[in-house]
C-alpha positions in Angstrom: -14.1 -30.9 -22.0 -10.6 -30.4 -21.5 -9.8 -30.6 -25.2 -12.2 -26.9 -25.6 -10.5 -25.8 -22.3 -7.1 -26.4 -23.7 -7.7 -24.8 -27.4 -8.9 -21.3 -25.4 -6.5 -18.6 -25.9 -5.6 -17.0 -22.7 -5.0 -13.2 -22.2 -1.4 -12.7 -21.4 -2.7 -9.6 -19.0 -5.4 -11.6 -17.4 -2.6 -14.4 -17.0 -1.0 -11.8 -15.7 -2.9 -10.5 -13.0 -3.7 -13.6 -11.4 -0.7 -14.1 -11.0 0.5 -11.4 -9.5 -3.0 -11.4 -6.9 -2.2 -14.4 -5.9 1.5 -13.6 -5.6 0.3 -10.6 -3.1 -2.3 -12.5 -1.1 0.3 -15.2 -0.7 2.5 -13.0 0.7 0.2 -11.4 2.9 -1.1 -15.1 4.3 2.7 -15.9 5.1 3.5 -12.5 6.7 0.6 -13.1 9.0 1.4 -16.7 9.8 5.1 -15.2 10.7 3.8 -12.7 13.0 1.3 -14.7 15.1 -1.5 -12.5 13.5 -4.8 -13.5 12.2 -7.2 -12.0 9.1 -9.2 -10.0 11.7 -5.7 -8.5 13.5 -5.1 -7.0 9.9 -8.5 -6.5 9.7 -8.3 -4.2 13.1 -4.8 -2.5 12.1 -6.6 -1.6 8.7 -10.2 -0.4 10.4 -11.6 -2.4 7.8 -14.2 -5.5 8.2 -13.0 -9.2 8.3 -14.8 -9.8 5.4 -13.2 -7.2 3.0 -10.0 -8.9 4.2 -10.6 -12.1 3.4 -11.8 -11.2 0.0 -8.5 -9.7 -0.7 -6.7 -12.8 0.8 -9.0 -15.0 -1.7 -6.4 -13.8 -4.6 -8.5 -12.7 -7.1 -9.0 -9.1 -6.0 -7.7 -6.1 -7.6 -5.7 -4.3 -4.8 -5.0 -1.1 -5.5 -1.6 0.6 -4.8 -2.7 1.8 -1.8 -4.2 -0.6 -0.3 -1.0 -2.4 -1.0 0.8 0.3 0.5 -1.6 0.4 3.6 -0.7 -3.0 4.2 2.7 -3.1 4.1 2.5 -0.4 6.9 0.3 -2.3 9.0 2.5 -5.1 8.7 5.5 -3.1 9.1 7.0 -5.5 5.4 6.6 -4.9 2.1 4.8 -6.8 -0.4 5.9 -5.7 -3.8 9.2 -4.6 -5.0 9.5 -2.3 -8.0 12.7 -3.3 -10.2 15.4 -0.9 -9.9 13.9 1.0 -7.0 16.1 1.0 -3.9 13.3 0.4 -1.5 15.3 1.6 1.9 14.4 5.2 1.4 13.2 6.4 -1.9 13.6 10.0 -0.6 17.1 9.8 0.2 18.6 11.1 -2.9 15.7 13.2 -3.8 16.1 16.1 -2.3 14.5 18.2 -4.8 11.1 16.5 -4.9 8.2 17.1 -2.9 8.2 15.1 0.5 5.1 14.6 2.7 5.3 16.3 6.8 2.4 14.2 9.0 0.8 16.1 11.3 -0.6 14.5 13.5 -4.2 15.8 15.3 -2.8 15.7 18.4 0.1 18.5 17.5 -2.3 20.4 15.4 -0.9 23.1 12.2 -0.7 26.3 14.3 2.9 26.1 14.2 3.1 25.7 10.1 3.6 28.3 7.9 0.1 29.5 5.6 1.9 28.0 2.8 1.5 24.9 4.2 -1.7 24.7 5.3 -3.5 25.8 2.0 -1.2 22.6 0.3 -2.8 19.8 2.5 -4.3 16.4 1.9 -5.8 13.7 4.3 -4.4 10.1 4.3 -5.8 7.3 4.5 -5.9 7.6 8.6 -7.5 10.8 8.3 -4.0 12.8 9.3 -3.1 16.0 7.5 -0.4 15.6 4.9 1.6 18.8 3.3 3.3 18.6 0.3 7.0 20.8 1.1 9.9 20.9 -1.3 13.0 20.6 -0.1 16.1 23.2 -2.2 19.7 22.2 -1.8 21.9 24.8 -1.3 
C-alpha cells in the first residue's frame, strides 16, 4: 500500500495549503496556551460557536483573510506576516490612501459630514466604517 501511496503525485498548491492551515491553527493553539485562554474564550471574543472554532483549529480549514484578521484582533497578535510589509502600521507612510474612521454606536454619525455617511460599510462587529482620504499639503 505504501508503494501506490508513494508513486501519487502531490499538488504543490494542495501541499501548500496544508501547510500553511496548519501553520495558522498552530499558531492560534500556542497563542492561546500563552494567554491562559481556551477554544471557547476565542470562541466568546469571536461571537462565534465552539464548534466552528475548533474546526478551524483542526488545520484543515480554509480561513479566510478575515477571519484571520478577526483573530489576530481578538488575540491582540498576529498570525501571518506578509514579506516585505512593515506590519507596525501599514498606514503610516500612506497618507494618500483611503483610511477607515470607526464609529462606534454609542457616538453615533451626527457629527460627520454627508460625504461620509453616504461612503459607509459595517465590519465584522456591526460598527460603521467610512472610507476618508487623507491629502498632504
Amino acid at each position: 500500500m505504501s508503494f501506490l501511496l508513494n508513486n501519487i503525485p502531490v499538488d504543490p498548491i494542495i501541499e501548500r495549503f496544508i501547510e500553511l492551515s496548519y501553520g495558522v491553527s498552530e499558531r492560534i493553539i500556542r497563542l492561546l496556551d500563552e494567554k491562559g485562554l481556551l477554544q471557547r474564550d476565542l470562541a466568546l471574543k469571536l461571537g462565534k460557536k465552539d464548534s466552528e472554532v475548533s474546526k478551524w483549529l483542526q488545520g484543515n480549514h480554509n480561513l479566510t483573510l478575515k477571519t484571520i484578521a478577526t483573530i489576530e484582533i481578538a488575540l491582540n497578535e498576529k498570525l501571518i506576516k506578509v514579506q516585505g510589509l512593515d506590519s507596525t502600521n501599514i498606514f503610516t507612510d500612506r497618507m494618500s490612501k483611503p483610511a477607515n474612521l470607526l464609529v462606534s454606536k454609542s457616538s453615533g454619525e451626527e457629527s460627520l459630514p454627508q460625504s461620509l455617511k453616504s461612503n459607509s460599510a459595517e465590519d465584522f462587529r456591526g460598527e460603521k466604517v467610512y472610507s476618508i482620504h487623507f491629502t498632504q499639503s
